[in-house]
C-alpha positions in Angstrom: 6.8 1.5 45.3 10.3 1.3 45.8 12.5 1.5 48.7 15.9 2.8 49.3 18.4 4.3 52.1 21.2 6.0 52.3 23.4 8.4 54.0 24.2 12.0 53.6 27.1 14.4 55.4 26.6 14.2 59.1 26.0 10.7 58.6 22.0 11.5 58.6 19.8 8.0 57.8 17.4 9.5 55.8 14.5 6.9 54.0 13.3 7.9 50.2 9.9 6.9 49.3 9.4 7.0 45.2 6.7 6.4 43.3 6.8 6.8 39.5 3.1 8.7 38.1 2.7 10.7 35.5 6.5 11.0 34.6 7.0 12.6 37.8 9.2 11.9 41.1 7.9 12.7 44.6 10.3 12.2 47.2 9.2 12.1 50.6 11.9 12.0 53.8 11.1 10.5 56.9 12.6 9.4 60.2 13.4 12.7 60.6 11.5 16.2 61.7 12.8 18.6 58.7 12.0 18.2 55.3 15.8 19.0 53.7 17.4 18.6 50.7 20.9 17.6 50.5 21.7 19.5 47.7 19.8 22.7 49.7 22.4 22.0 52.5 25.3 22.2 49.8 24.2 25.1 48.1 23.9 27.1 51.6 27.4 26.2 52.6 28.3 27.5 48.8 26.6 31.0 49.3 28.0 31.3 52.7 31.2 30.8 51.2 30.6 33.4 48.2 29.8 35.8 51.3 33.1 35.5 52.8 35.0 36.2 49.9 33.0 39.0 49.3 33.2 40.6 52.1 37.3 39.5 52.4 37.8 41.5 49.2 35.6 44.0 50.0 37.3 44.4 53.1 40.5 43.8 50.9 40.1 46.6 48.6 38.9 48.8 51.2 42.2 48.9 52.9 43.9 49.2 49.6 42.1 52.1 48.8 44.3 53.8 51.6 47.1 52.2 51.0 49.3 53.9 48.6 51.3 52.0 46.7 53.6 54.6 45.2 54.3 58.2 46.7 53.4 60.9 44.2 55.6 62.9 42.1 57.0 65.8 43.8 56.9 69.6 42.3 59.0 70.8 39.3 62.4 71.8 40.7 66.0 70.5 39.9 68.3 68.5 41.6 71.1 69.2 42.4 71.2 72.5 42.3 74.1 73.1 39.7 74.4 73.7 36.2 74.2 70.2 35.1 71.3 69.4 37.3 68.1 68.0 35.8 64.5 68.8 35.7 62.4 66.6 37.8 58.4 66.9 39.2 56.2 68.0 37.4 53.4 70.9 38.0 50.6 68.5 39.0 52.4 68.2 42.2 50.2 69.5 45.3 49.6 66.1 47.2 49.1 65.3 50.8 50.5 61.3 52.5 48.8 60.3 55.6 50.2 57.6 58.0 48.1 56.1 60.6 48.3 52.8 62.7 44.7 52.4 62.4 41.8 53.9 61.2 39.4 53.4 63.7 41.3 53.5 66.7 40.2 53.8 70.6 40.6 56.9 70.7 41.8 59.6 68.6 45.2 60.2 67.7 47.8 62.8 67.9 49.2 64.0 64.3 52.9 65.0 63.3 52.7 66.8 60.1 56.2 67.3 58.1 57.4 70.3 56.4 60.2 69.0 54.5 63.1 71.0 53.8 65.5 71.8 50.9 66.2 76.0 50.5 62.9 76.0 49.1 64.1 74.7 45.9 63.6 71.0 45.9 62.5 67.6 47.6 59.3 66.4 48.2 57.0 65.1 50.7 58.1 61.3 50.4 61.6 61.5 50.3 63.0 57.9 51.7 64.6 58.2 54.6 63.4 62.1 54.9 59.7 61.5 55.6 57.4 59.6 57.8 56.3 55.7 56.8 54.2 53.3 57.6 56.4 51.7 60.9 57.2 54.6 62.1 53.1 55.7 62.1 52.8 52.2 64.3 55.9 52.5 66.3 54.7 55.7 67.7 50.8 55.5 67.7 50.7 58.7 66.2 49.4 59.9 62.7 51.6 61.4 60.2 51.3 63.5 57.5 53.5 64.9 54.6 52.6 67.1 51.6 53.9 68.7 48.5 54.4 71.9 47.8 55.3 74.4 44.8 59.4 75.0 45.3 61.7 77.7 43.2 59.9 80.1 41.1 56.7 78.4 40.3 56.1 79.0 44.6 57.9 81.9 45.5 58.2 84.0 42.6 57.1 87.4 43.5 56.5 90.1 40.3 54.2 92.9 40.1 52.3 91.2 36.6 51.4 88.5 38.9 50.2 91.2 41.7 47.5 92.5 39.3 44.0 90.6 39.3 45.2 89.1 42.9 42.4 89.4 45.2 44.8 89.6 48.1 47.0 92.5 46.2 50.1 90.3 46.8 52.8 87.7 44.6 55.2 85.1 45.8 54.9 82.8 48.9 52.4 80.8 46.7 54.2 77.7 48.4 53.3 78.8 52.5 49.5 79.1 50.7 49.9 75.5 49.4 51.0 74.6 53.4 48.2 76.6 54.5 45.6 74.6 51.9 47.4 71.2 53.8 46.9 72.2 57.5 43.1 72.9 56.7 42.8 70.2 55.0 44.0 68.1 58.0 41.8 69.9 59.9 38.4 68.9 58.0 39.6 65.5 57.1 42.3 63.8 59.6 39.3 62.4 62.0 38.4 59.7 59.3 42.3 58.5 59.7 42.0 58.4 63.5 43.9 61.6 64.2 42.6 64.3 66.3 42.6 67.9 64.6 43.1 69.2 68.0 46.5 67.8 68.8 48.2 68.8 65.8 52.0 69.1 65.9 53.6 71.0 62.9 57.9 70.2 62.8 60.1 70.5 59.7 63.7 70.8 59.3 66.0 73.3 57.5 63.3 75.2 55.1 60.8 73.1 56.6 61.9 75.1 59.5 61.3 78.3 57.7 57.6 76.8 56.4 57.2 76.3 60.7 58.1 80.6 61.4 55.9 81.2 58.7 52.3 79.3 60.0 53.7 80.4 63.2 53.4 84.1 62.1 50.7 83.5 59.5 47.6 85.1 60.2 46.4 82.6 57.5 47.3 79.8 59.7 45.7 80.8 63.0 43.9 77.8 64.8 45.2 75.3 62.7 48.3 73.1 65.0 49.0 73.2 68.3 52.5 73.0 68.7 55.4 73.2 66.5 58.7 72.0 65.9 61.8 74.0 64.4 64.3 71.8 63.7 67.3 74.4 62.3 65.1 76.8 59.9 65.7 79.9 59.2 64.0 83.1 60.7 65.7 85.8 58.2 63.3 87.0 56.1 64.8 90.0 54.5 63.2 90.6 51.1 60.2 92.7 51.0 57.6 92.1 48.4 58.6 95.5 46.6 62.0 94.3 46.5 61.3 90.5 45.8 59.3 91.8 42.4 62.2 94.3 41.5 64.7 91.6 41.4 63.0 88.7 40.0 61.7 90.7 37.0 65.9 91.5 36.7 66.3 87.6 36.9 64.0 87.1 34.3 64.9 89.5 32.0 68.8 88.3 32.4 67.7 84.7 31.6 65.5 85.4 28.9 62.4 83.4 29.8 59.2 84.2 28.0 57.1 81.2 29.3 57.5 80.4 33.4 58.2 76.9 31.8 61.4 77.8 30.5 62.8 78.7 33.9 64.2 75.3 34.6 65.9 75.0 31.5 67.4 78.9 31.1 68.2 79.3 34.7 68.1 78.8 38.7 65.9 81.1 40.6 68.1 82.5 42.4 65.9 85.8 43.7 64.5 85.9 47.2 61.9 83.1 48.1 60.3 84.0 51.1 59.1 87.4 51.4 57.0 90.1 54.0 54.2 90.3 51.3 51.5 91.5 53.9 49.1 88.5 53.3 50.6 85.4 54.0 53.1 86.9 56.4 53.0 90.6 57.8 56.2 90.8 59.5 59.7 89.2 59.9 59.6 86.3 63.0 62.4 88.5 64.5 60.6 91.6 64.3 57.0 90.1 65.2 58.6 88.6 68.5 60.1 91.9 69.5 58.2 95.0 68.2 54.8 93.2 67.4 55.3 90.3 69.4 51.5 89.9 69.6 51.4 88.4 65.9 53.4 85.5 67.0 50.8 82.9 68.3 51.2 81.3 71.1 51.2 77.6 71.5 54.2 74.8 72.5 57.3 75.5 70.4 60.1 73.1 70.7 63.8 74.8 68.4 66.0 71.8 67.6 69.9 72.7 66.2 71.6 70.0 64.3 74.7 71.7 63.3 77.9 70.3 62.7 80.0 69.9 66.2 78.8 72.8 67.8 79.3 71.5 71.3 82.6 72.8 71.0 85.0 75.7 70.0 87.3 77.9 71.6 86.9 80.2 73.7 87.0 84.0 72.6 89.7 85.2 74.9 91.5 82.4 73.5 91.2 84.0 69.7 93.9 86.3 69.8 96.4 83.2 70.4 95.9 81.0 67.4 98.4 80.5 65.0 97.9 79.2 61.9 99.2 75.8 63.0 95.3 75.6 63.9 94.0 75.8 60.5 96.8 73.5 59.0 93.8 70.5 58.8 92.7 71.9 55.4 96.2 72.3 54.0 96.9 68.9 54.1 93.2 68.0 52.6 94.6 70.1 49.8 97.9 68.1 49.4 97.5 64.6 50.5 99.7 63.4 52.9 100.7 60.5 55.3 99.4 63.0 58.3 95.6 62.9 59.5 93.6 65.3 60.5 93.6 65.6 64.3 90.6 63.6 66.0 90.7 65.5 69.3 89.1 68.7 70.5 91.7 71.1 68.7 90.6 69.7 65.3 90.9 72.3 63.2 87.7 70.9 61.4 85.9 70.8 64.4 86.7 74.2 65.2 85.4 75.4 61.8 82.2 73.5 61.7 81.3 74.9 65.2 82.0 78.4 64.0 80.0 78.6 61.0 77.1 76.4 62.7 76.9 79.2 65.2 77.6 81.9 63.2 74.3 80.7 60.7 72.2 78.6 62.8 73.1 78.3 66.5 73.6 81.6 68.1 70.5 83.9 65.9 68.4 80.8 66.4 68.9 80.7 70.9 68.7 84.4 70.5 65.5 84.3 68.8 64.1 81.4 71.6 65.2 84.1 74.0 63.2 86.7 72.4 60.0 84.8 72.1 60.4 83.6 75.9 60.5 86.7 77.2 57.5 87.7 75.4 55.8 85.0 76.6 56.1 82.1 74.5 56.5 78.9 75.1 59.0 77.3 74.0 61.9 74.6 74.6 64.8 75.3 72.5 67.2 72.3 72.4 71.0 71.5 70.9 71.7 68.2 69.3 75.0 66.9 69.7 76.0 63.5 68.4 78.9 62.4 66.7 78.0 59.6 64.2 80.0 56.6 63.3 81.4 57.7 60.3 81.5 60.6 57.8 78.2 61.3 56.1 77.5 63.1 53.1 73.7 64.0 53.2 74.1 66.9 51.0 75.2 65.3 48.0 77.3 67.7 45.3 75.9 70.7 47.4 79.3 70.0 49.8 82.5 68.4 48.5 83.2 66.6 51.7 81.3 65.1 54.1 80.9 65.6 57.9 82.6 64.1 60.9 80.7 65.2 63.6 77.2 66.6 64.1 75.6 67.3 60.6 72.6 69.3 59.2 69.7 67.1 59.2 71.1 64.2 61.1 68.1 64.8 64.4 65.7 64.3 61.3 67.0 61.2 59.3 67.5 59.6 62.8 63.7 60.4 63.6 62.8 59.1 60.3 65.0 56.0 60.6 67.0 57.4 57.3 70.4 57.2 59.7 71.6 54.1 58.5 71.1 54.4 54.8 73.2 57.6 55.0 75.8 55.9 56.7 75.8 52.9 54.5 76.1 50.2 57.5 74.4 49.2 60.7 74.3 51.4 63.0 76.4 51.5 66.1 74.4 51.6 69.4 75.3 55.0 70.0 73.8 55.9 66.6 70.8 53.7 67.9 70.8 55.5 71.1 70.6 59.0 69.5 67.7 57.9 67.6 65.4 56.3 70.1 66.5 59.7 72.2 65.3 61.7 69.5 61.9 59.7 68.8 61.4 60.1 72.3 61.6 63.7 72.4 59.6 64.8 69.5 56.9 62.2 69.9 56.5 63.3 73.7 56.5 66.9 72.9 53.8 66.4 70.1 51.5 64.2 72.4 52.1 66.5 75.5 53.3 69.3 74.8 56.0 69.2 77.2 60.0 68.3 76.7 61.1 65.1 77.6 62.9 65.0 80.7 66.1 63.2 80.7 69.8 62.7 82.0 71.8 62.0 78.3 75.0 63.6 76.7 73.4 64.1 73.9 70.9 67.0 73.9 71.1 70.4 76.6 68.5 73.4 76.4 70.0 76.6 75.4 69.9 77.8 79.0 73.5 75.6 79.2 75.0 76.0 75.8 78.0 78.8 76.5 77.3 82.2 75.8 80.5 83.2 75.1 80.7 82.5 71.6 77.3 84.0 71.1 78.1 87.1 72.4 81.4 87.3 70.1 79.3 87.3 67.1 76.9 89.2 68.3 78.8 92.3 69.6 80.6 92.2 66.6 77.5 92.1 63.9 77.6 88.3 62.7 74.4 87.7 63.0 74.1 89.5 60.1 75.2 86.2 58.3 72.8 84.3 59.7 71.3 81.8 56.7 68.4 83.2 54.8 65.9 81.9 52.4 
């Protein structure tokens, strides 16, 4: 019998007796009170180390199941809106984006849900720079969501072939049906992303706007958000469904569309989009504060205007003074010169951007907050005014020039941290200023409720915006012109 010692890991003395029999090895240990196997001892540490990658790329691949690496496709539409623009989306387009900080958090989270904007016609739920991300989702501690929906004629194309077979007797709107599908869908599911279904705070911005009146009015969209954002929509819905189908069948008989494929390729829609159908909405948002002010639901409403310098323009006594000195600015646009526009409150520029912005925005828009206050509703309307650092063009070929002074959209890509791309540089700290202002705002009114309190130059509630030029357009009819979709 032979004899031997050695050492293993952990510097262990163990003492091996062997004795050869019948071609077989017996190993004994001793001086020690387990009976172990080196090799066992490897082979656990092995399996325990399988384990943890496992379970690292299970955990791995759990979070990249929620983690989306591209946005979708948005729907069929074309951009820009000329001519020359080209088809882009596709049909398969009805998608929802969900941002959260954490899926299991403390305690449940409040949940922003975006409405993007453009007439209706085009853009998508993941726009960069026009829809929520991943920071912003942690910078807050909020959720966010964003969704597709169908745009131009394959959403809002009202005709009476359509009507038939519909179990609801209606056409058009199809795209407030799609929003509708969303906010229930947030409902049943936004819990297993750590939002709570009972803090829901719907906001969009131009048409998004328009999407807000809408599941504001919507009997379809009862119970499903508790507050609501309006950040410059539109209210003007004049199209009946009688009407809508009348003139879109005209529209497609002039463009000569047999299949509803063709439409992007023969011709822009260009018939009314949202309609009173009866169904998805039963009366106007003027009308229903007013007259049948009981189908506006109440809950928090907060009515943000963006337009372009409308902190200032002259007073109307003043009108009957100007000369057309005053509108000299775009006569020298016309025919370059050495002389600049003015920069000071006389800008002729100026002067016109705050006219049209209250003419189509401003003035129907406080009137309608006015309304909906007196009939109970709560709501804080508030008026953005910022100047930022340079001209920005947001609007691409839709305007040939672009803005000096407060701009559609410019609450919403400073919200969305989209501010400095527009520009094209860093941003100044009074651009910075006007976007931590407006983050504050919104994410305060969605997680209370309430308006942000606040001493700042930058934003005033309608109650101290001059009523003066309000009333001008008003008395004489112009809020006739108000913008429509």
């Amino acid at each position: 019998m032979d004899e031997d010692v050695f050492e293993v890991a952990g510097r262990t003395e163990y003492l091996y007796l062997v004795q050869e029999e019948e071609a077989q090895e017996e190993v004994q240990y001793a001086r020690h009170r387990h009976y172990i196997s080196p090799l066992l001892v490897l082979s656990r540490r092995c399996v325990l180390f399988i384990l943890l990658c496992v379970l690292a790329l299970l955990s791995l691949a759990s979070y990249l199941a929620y983690v989306a690496q591209t946005l979708p496709s948005g729907a069929a539409q074309v951009r820009p809106l000329k001519a020359e623009g080209k088809v882009l989306g596709q049909e398969d387009c009805l998608f929802i984006n969900v941002w959260t900080p954490a899926l299991q958090p403390a305690h449940r989270l409040p949940v922003m849900v975006w409405m993007h904007g453009g007439y209706l016609h085009m853009l998508s739920g993941g726009e960069p720079g026009y829809s929520p991300t991943e920071k912003l989702a942690a910078d807050t501690e909020m959720v966010f969501v964003s969704f597709n929906y169908r745009l131009n004629a394959f959403g809002f194309m009202a005709l009476n072939m359509l009507r038939e077979g519909s179990p609801s007797n209606t056409s058009g709107n199809y795209g407030f049906m799609d929003q509708i599908a969303a906010l229930k869908w947030v409902q049943e599911n936004i819990h297993v992303f750590g939002g709570d279904p009972e803090k829901v705070t719907i906001f969009g911005q131009s048409s998004g706007g328009t999407s807000v009146w809408t599941m504001m009015m919507s009997p379809l969209a009862k119970g499903l958000f508790r507050a609501a954002v309006d950040m410059s929509g539109s209210y003007v819905y004049k199209a009946t469904l009688e009407q809508a189908e009348s003139d879109n069948l005209l529209f497609l008989q002039r463009t000569g569309c047999n299949e509803l494929t063709d439409l992007p390729l023969r011709g822009h829609f260009v018939g009314p989009v949202a309609v009173v159908d009866g169904y998805v909405l039963e009366a106007p948002p003027l009308r229903g504060v007013g007259e049948e002010e009981r189908k506006l639901q109440r809950r928090p409403v907060c009515y943000r205007d963006d337009g372009a310098g409308a902190d200032f323009s002259p007073r109307a006594e003043n009108i009957s003074s100007w000369t057309w000195g005053d509108y000299s600015c775009d006569a020298l646009e016309l025919y370059p010169s050495s002389a600049p526009c003015p920069t000071g409150d006389r800008c002729p520029e100026r002067s016109f951007t705050s006219m049209v912005s209250d003419i189509r925005v401003t003035c129907p828009n406080n009137d309608l907050a006015r309304r909906a206050a007196g009939s109970g509703q709560p709501g804080v309307p508030v008026r953005c005014d910022a100047h930022p650092l340079r001209p920005v063009n947001v609007s691409g070929d839709l305007l040939p020039f672009p803005s000096r002074f407060s701009f559609h959209c410019l609450d919403t890509l400073s919200f969305f941290r989209g501010l400095e791309a527009a520009l094209g540089k860093k941003l100044s700290d009074g651009d910075r200023s006007f976007q931590d202002l407006i983050t504050k705002h919104l994410v305060t009114f969605a997680k209370t409720g309430q308006h942000a309190s606040c001493a700042c130059d930058y934003l005033s509630t309608v109650q101290s915006y001059s009523s003066a030029r309000c009333q001008l357009w008003e008395e004489n009819g112009l809020f006739a012109y108000a913008w429509t979709n």
